[in-house]
C-alpha positions as CSV (number, residue, x, y, z in Angstrom):
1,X,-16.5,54.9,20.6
2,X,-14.7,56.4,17.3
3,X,-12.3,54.2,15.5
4,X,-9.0,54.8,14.9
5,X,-6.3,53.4,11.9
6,X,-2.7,54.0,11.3
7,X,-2.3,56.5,9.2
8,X,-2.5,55.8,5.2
9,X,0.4,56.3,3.0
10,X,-0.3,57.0,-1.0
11,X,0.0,53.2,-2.0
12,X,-2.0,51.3,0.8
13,X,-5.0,51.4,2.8
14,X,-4.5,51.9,6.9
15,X,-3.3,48.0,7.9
16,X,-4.5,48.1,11.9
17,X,-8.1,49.3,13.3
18,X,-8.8,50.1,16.7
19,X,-12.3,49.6,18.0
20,X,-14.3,48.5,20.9
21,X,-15.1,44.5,20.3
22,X,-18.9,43.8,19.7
23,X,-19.1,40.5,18.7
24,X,-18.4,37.3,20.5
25,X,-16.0,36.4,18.2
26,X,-13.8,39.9,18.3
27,X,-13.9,39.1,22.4
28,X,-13.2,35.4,21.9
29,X,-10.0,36.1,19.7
30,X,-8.8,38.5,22.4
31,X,-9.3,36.3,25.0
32,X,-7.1,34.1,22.3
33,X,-4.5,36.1,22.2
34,X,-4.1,37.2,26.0
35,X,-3.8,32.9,26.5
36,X,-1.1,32.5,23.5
37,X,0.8,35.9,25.2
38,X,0.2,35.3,28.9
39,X,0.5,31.6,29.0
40,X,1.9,30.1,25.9
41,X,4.9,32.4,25.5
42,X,5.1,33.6,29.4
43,X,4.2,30.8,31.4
44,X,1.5,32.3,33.2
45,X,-1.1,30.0,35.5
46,X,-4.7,31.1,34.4
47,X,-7.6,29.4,35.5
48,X,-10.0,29.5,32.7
49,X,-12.7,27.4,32.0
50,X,-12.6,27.0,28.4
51,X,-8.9,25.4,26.8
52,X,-6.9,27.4,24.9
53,X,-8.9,31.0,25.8
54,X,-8.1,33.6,28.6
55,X,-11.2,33.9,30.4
56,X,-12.4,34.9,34.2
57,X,-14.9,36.6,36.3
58,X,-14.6,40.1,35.3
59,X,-14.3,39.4,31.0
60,X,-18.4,39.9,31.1
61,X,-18.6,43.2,32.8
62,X,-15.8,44.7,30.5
63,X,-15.5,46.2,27.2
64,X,-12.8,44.5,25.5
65,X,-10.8,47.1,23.1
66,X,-9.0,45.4,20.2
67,X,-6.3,45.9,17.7
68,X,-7.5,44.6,14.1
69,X,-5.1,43.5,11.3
70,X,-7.6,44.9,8.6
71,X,-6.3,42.7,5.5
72,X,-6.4,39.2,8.2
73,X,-9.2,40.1,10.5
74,X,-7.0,39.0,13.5
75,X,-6.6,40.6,16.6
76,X,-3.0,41.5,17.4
77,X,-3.5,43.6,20.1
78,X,-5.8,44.0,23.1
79,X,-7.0,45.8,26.4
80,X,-9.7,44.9,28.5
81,X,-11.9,48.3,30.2
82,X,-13.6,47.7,33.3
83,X,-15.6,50.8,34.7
84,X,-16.5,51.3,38.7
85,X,-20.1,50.2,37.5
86,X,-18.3,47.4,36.6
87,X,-16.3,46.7,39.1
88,X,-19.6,47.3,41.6
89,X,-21.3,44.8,39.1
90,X,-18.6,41.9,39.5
91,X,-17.4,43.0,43.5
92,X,-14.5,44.5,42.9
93,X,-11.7,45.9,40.7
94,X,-8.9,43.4,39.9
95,X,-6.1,45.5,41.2
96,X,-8.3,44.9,44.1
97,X,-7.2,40.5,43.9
98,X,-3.6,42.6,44.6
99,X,-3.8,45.9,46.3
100,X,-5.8,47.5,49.3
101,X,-7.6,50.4,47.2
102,X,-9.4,51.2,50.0
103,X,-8.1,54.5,50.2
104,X,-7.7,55.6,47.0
105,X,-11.3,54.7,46.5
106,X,-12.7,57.1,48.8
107,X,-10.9,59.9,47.1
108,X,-11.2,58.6,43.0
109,X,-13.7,60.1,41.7
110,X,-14.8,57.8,38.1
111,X,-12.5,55.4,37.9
112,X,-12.1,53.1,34.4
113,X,-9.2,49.9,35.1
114,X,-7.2,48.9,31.9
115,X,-6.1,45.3,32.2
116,X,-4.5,42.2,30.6
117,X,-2.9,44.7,28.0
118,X,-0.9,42.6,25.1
119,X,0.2,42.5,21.6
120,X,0.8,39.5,19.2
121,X,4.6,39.0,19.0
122,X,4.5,40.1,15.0
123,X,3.1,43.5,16.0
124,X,5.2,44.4,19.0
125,X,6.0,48.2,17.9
126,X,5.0,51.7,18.7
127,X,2.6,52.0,16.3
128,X,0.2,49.1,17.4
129,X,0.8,51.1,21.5
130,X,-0.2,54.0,20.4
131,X,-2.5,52.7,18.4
132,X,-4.3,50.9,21.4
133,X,-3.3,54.1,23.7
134,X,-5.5,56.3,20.7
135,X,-8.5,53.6,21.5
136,X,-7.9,54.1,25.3
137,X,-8.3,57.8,24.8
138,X,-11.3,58.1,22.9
139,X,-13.3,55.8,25.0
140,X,-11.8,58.1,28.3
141,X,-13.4,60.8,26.5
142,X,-16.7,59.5,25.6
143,X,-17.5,58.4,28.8
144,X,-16.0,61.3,31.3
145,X,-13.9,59.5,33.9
146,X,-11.5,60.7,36.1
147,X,-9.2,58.4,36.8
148,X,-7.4,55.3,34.7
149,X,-6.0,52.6,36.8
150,X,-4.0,49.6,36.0
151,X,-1.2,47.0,37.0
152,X,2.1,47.3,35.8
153,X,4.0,44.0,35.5
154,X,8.0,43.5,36.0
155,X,9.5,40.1,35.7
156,X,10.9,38.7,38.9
157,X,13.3,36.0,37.6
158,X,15.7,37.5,39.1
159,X,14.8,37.6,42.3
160,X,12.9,40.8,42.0
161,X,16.1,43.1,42.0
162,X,14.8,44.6,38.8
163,X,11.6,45.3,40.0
164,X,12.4,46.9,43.2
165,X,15.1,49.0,41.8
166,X,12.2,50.1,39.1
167,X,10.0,50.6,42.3
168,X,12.4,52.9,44.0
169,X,12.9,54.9,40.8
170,X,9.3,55.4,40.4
171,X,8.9,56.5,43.9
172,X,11.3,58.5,44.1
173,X,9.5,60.9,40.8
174,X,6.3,59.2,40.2
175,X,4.6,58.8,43.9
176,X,1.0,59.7,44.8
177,X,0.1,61.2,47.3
178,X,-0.6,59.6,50.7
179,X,-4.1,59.7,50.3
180,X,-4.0,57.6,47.4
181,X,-1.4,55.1,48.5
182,X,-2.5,51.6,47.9
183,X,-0.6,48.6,49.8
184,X,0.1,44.9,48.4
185,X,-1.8,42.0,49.6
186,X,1.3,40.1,48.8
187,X,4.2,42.4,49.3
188,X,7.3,41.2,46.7
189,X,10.2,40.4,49.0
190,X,12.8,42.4,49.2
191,X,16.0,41.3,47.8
192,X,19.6,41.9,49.8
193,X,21.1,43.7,46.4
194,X,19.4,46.4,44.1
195,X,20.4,47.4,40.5
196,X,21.5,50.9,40.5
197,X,19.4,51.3,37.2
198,X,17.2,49.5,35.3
199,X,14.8,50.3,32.2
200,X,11.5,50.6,32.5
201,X,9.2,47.7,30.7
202,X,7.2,49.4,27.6
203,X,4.0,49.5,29.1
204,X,5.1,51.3,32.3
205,X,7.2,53.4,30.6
206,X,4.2,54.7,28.2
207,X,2.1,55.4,31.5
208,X,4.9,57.5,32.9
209,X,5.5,59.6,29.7
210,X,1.3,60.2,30.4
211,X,2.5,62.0,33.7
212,X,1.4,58.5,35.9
213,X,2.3,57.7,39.2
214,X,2.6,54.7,41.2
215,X,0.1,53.9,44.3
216,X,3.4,52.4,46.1
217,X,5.4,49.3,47.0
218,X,4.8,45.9,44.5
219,X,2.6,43.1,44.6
220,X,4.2,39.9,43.6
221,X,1.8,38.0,41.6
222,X,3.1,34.3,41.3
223,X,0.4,33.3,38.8
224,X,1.6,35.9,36.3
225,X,5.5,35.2,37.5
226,X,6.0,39.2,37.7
227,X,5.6,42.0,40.4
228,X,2.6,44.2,39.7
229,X,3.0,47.9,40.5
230,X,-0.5,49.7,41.0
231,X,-0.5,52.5,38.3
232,X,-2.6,56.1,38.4
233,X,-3.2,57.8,35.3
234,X,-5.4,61.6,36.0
235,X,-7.1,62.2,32.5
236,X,-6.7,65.8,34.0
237,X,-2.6,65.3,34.1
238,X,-2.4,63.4,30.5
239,X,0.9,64.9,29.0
240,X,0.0,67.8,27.0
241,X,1.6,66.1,23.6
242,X,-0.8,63.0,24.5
243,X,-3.9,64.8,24.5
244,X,-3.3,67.3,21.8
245,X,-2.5,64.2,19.6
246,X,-5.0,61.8,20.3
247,X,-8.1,63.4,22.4
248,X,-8.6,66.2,20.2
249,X,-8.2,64.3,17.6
250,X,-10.5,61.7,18.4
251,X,-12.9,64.1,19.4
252,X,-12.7,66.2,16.2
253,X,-13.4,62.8,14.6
């Protein structure tokens, strides 16, 4: 795929890269980073088999995208790409460890899953996002899929009040259609009181300004200690500021 930079300004060169990792060592400090975001600072339970690194089943039949601090060399930023020749390669998706797809399958068309999306603490702005987005957008149009898939995570320490009242937001303006409804494998318990509102986390809110729907109600996933909502993206429905931006763009490039 292209590369992409931030943009330069007249008294320094472009600070953060965007490419597709081809070197063990660009994969191993992603997998780096996911472990010092996911466990380190969030607590998550990950079963890896090598200390201090992020790593499962499906890391070898993905392209990892990265984020790169040009004047360090460090990763900051990361996505890992799983195709359905992927997922066929490895079993299954792994929405599919949290949702019936079963359904949504039979009517998908190509399907690419974006996973264990996350940025160093230092870097947390829009820039590095879209940054990573601008990445996730070439690759989408270099290899023609139709679909882009993905979990959306919402902390449940409280209860999950947060994320159903996100959930019922969502469907209420962002539903697919019943076709494409997905259901949990472990539905997130309902709790007695709802928030009347509540903000959308980054990520989720960057699919939905995309034009992205949700497959329906949320998994809890109590490795992660968050509620995972499935997430549809058409390349076809891409916000019309988001492609002119970034495919064309990319493309021209």
């Amino acid at each position: 795929m292209h590369s992409a930079s931030c943009p330069r300004t007249r008294s320094e060169r472009p600070r953060l890269r965007v490419d597709v990792a081809t070197t063990a060592t660009q994969i191993a400090q992603a997998q780096r980073l996911r472990f010092q975001v996911f466990t380190e600072e969030f607590g998550a339970r990950l079963d890896s088999p090598v200390p201090g690194l992020d790593l499962d089943t499906f890391d070898p039949h993905c392209d990892h995208l990265v984020v790169t601090d040009v004047h360090s060399g460090s990763v900051v930023a990361t996505t890992r790409l799983l195709s359905d020749a992927g997922a066929r390669a490895v079993g299954r998706f792994y929405s599919e460890t949290e949702f019936d797809l079963s359904g949504f399958k039979a009517h998908a068309g190509r399907v690419l899953e974006i996973g264990r999306t996350c940025v160093h603490p230092a870097f947390r702005s829009g820039a590095t996002l879209s940054l990573l987005w601008s990445g996730i957008a070439a690759y989408v149009l270099e290899h023609d899929y139709d679909q882009l898939i993905g979990c959306g995570s919402i902390p449940v320490n409280d209860g999950g009040a947060t994320a159903w009242a996100i959930t019922e937001r969502l469907l209420a303006s962002h539903r697919v259609e019943d076709a494409l409804t997905v259901s949990p494998r472990r539905p997130l318990p309902r709790p007695a009181r709802i928030p009347a509102h509540a903000g959308l986390p980054p990520l989720i809110k960057a699919y939905m300004r995309l034009g992205a729907r949700i497959g329906g109600e949320p998994c809890h996933d109590p490795d992660f200690g968050c509620a995972d909502l499935f997430i549809i993206l058409r390349i076809e429905a891409l916000a019309a500021r988001y492609s002119r931006h970034f495919l064309k763009r990319e493309h021209a490039e």
